[in-house]
VMD Tcl script that builds the backbone (N, CA, C; Angstrom):
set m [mol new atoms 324]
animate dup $m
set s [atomselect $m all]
$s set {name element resname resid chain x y z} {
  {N N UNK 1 A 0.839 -1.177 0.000}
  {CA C UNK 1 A 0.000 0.000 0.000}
  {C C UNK 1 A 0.888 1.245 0.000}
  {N N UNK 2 A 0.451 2.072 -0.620}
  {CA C UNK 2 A 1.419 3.117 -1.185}
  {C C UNK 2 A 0.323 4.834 -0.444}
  {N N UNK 3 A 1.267 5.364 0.335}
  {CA C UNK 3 A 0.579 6.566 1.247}
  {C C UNK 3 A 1.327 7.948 0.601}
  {N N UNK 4 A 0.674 8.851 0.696}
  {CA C UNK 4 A 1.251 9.998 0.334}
  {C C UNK 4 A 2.111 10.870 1.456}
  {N N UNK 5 A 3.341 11.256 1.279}
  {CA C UNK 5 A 4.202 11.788 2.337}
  {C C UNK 5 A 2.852 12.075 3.559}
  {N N UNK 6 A 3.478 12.298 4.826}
  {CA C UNK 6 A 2.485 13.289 5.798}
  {C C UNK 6 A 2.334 15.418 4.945}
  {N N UNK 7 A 3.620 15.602 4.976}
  {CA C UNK 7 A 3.646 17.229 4.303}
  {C C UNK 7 A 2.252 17.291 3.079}
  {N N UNK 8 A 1.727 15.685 2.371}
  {CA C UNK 8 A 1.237 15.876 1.358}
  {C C UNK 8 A -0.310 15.595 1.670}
  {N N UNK 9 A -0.475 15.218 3.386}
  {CA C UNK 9 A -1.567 14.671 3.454}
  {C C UNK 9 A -3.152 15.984 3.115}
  {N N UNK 10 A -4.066 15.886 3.478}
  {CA C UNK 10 A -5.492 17.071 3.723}
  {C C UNK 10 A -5.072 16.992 5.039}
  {N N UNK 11 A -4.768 16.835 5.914}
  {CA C UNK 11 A -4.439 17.323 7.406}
  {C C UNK 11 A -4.119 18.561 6.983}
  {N N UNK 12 A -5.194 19.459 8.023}
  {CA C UNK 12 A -5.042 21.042 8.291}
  {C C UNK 12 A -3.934 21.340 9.407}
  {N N UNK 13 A -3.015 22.382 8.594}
  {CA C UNK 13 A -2.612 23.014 10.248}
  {C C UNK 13 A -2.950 24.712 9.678}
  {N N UNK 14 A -3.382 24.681 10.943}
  {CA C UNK 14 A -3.125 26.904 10.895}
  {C C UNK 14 A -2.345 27.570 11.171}
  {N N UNK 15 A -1.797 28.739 10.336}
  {CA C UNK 15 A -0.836 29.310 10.181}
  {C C UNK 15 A -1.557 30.558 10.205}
  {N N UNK 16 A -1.243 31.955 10.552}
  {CA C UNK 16 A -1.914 32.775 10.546}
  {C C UNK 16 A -3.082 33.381 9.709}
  {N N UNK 17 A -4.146 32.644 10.339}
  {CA C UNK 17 A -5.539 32.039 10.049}
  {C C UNK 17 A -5.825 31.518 8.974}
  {N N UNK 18 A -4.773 31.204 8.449}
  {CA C UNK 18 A -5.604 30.230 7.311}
  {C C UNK 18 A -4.775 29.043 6.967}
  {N N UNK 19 A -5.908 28.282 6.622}
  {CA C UNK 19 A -5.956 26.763 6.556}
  {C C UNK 19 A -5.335 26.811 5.877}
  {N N UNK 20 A -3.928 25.347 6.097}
  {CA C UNK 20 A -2.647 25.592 4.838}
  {C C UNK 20 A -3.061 23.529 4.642}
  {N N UNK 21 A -3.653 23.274 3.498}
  {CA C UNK 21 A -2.822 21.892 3.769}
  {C C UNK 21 A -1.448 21.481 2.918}
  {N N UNK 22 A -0.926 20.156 2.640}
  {CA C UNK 22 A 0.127 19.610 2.322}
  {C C UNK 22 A -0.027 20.381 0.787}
  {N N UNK 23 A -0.869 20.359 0.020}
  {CA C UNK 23 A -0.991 20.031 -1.233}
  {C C UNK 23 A -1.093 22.394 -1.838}
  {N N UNK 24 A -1.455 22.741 -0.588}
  {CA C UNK 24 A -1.667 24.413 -1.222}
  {C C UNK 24 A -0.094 24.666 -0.699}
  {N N UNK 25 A 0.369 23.921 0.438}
  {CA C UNK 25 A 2.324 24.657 0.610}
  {C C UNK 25 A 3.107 24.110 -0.513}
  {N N UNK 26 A 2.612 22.883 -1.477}
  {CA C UNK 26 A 3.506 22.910 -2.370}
  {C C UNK 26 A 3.012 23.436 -3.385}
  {N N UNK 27 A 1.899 23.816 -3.513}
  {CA C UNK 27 A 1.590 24.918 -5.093}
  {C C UNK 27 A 2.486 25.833 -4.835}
  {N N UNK 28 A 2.377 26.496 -3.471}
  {CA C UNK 28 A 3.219 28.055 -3.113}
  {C C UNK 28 A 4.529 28.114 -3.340}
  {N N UNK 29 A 5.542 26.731 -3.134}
  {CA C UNK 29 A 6.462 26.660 -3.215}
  {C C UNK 29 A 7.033 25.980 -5.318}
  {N N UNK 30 A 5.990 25.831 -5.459}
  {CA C UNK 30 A 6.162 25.504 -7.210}
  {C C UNK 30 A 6.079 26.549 -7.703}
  {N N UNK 31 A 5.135 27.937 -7.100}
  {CA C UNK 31 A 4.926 29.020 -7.930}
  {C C UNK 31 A 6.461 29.901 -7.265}
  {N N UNK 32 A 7.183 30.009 -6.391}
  {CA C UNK 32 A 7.692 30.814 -5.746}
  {C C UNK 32 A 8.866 29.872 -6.496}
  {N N UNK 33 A 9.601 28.706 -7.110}
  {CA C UNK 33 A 10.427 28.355 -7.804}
  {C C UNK 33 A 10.283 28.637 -9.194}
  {N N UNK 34 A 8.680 28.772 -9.956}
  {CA C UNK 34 A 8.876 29.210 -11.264}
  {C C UNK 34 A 9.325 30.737 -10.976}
  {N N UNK 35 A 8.684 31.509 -10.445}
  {CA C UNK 35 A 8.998 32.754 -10.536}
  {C C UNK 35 A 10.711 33.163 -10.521}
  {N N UNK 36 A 11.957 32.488 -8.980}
  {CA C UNK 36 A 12.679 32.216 -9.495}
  {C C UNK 36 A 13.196 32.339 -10.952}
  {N N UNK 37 A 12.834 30.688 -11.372}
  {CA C UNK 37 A 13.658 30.754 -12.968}
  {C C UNK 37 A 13.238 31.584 -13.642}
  {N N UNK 38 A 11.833 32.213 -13.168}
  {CA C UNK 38 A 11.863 32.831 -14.649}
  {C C UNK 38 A 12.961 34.635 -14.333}
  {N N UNK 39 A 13.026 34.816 -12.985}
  {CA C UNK 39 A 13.901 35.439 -12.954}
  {C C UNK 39 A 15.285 35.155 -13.826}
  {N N UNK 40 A 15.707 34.051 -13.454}
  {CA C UNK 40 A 17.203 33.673 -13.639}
  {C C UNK 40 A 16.933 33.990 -15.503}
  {N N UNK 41 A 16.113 33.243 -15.957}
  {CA C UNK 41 A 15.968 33.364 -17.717}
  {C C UNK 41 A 15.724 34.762 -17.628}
  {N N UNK 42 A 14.986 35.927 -16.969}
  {CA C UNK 42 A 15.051 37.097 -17.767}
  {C C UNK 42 A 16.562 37.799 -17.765}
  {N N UNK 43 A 17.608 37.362 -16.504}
  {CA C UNK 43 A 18.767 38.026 -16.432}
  {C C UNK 43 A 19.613 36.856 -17.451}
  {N N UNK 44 A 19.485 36.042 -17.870}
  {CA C UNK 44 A 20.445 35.296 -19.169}
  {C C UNK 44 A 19.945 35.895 -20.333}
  {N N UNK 45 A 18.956 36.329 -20.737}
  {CA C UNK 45 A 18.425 37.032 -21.682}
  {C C UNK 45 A 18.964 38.367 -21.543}
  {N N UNK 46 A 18.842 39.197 -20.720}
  {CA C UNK 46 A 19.431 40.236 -20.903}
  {C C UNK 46 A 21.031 40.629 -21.070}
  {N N UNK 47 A 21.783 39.296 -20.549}
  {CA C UNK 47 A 22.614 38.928 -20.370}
  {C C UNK 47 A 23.028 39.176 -22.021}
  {N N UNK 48 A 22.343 38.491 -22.853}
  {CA C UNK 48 A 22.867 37.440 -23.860}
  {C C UNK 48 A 22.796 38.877 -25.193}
  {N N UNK 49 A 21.581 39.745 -24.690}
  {CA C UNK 49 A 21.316 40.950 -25.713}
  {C C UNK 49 A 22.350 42.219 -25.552}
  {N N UNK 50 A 22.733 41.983 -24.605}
  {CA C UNK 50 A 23.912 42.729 -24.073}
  {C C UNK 50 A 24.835 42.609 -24.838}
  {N N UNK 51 A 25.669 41.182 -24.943}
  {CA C UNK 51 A 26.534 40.522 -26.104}
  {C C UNK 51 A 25.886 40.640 -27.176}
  {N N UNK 52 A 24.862 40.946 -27.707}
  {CA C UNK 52 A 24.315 40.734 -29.068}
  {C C UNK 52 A 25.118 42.261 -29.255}
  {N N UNK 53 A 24.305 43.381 -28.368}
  {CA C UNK 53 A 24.424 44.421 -28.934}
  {C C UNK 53 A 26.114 45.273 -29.533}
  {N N UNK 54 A 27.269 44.510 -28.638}
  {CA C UNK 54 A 28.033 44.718 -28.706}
  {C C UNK 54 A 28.558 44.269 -30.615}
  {N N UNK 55 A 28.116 43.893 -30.932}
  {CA C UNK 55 A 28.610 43.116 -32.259}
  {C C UNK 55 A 28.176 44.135 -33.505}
  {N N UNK 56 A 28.545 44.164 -34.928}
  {CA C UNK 56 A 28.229 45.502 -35.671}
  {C C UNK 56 A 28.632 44.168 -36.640}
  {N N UNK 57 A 27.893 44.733 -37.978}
  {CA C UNK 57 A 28.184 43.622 -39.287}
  {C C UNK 57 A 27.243 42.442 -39.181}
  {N N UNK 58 A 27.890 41.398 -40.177}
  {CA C UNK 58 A 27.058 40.356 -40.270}
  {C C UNK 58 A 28.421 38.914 -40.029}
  {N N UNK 59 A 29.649 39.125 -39.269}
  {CA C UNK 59 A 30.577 38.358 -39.161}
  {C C UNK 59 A 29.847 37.099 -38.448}
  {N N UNK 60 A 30.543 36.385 -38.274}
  {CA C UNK 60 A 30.462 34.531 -38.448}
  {C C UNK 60 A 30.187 35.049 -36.085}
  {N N UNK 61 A 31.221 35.875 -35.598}
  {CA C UNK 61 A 30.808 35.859 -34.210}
  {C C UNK 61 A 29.223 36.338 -33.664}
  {N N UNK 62 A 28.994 37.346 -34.325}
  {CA C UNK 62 A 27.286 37.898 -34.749}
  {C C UNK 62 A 26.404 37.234 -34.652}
  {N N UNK 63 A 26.580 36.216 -35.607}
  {CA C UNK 63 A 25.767 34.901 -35.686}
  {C C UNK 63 A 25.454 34.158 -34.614}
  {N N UNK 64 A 27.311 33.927 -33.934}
  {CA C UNK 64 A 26.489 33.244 -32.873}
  {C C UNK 64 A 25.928 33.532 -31.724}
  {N N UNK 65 A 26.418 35.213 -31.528}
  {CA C UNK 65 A 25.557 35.569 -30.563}
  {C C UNK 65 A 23.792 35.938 -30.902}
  {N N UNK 66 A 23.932 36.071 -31.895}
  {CA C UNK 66 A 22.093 36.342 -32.075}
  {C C UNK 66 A 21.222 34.684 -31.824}
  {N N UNK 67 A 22.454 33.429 -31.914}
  {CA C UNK 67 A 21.672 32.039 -31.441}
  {C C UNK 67 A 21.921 32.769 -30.451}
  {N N UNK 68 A 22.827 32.702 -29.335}
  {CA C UNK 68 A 22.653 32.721 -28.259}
  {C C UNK 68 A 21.460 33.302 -27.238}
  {N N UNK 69 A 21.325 34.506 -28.154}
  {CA C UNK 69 A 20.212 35.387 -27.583}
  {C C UNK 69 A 18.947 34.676 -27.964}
  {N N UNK 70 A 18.685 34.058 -29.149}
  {CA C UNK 70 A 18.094 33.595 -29.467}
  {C C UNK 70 A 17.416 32.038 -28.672}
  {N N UNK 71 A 18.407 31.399 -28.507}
  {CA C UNK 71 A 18.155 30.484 -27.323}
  {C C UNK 71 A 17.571 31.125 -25.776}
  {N N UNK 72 A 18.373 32.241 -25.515}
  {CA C UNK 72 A 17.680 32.908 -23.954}
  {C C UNK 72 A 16.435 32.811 -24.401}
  {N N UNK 73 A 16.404 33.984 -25.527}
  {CA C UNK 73 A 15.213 34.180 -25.110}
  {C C UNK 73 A 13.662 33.426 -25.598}
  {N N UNK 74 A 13.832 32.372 -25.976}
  {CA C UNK 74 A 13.290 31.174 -26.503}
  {C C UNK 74 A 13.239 30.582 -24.714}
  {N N UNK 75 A 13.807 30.660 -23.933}
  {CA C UNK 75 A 14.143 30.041 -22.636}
  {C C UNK 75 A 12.861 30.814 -21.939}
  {N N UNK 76 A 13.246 31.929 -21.842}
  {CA C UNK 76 A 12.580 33.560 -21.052}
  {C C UNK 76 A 11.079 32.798 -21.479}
  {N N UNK 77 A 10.604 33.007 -22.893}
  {CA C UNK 77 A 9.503 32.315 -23.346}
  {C C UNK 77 A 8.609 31.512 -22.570}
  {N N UNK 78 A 9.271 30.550 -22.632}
  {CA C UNK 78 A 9.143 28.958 -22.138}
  {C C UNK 78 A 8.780 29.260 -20.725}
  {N N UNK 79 A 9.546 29.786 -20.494}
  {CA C UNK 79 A 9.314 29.813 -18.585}
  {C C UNK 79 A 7.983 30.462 -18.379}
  {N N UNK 80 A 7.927 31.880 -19.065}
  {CA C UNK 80 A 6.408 32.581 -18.942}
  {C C UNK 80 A 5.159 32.133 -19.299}
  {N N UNK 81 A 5.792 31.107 -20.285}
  {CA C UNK 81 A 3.856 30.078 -20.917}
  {C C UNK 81 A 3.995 29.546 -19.954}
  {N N UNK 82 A 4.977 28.752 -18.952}
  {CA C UNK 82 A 4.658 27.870 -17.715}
  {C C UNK 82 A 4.089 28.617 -16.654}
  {N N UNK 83 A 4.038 29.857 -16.524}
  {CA C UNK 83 A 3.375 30.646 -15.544}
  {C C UNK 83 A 1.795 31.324 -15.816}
  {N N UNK 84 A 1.606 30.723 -17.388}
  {CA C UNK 84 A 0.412 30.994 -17.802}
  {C C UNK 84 A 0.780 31.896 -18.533}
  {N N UNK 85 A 1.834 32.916 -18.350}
  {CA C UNK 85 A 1.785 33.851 -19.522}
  {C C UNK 85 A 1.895 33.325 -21.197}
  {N N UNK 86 A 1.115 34.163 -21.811}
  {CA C UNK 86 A 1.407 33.457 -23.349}
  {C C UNK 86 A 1.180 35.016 -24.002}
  {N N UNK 87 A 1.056 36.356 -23.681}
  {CA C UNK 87 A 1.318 37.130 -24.605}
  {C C UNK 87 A 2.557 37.544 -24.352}
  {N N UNK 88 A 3.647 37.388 -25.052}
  {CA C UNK 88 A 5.317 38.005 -25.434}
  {C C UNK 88 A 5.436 39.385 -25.872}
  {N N UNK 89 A 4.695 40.086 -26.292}
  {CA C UNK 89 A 4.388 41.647 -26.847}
  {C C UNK 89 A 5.292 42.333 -25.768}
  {N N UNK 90 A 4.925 42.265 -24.635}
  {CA C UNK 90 A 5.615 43.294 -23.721}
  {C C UNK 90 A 7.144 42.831 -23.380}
  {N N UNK 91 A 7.367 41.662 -23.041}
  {CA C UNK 91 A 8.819 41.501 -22.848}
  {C C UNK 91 A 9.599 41.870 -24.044}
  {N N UNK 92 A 9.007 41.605 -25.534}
  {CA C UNK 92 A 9.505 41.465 -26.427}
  {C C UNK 92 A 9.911 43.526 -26.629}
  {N N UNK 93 A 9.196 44.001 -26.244}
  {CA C UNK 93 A 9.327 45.533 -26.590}
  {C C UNK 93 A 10.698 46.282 -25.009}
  {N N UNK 94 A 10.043 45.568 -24.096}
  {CA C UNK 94 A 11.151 45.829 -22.551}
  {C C UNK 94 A 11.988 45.996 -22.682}
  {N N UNK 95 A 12.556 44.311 -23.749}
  {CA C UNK 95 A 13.984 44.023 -23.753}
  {C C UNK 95 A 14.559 44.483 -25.023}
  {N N UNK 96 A 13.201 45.110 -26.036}
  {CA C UNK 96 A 14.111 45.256 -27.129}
  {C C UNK 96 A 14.727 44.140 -27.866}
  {N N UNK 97 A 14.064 43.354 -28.311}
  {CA C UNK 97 A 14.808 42.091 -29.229}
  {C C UNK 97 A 14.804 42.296 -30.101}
  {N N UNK 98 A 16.189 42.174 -30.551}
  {CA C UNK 98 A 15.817 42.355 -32.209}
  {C C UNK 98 A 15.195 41.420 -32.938}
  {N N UNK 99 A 14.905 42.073 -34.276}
  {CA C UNK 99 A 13.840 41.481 -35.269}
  {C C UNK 99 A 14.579 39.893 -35.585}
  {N N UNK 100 A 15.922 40.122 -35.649}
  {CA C UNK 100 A 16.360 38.490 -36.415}
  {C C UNK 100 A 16.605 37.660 -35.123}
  {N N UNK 101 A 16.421 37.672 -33.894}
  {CA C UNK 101 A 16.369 37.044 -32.625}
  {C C UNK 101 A 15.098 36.191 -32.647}
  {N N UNK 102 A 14.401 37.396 -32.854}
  {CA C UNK 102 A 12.744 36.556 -33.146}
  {C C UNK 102 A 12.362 36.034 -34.046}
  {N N UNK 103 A 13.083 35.710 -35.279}
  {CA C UNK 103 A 13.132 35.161 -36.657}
  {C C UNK 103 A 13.393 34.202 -36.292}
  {N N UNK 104 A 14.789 33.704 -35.442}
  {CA C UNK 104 A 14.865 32.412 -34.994}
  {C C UNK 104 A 14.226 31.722 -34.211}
  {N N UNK 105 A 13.777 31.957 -33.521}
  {CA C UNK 105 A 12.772 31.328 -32.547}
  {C C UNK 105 A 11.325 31.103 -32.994}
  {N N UNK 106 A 11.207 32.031 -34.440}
  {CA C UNK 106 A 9.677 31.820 -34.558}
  {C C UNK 106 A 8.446 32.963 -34.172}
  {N N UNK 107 A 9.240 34.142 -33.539}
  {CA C UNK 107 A 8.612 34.749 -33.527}
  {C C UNK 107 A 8.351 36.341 -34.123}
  {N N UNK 108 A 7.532 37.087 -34.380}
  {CA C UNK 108 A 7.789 38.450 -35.100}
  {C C UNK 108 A 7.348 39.013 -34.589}
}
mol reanalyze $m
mol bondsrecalc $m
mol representation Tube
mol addrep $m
């Protein structure tokens, strides 16, 4: 017979007044780790446009920083549809991506 941890049981405890069980402290703690990454992906993204911007021409290093950025922010993405977000309009204008960043990934 197979039991679910105690942390995971419907056993109530109270915490300043409100009913916490096993199963709402780990939503809190799943949402308080996406938020996290999606921190960490918006600073590799900005990270990565930073290096983009430094580059001038169309040389072979260019390239690979626009994957690179291109991968962040394909990452940044990903993390925000997992938080439910799915319109990109505003990060996409924040951070300033360029047009061929979003070419790669698929988006315009």
């Amino acid at each position: 017979m197979v039991r679910l941890p105690k942390n995971l049981s419907t056993n109530f405890a109270f915490k300043s007044g409100v009913i916490k069980t096993g199963e709402s402290t780990l939503e809190h703690e799943l949402l308080a780790e996406k938020a996290h990454n999606l921190g960490l992906a918006a600073k590799k993204l900005s990270v990565a446009l930073e290096v983009l911007d430094n580059f001038t021409g169309a040389d072979a290093s260019r390239i690979v920083a626009v994957q690179a950025a291109a991968d962040a922010a394909q990452a940044y993405f990903i993390q925000r549809e997992l938080m439910g977000m799915s319109d990109h309009s505003h990060p996409i204008e924040h951070y300033k991506i360029p047009r061929d960043v979003l070419v790669r990934i698929g988006t315009n």
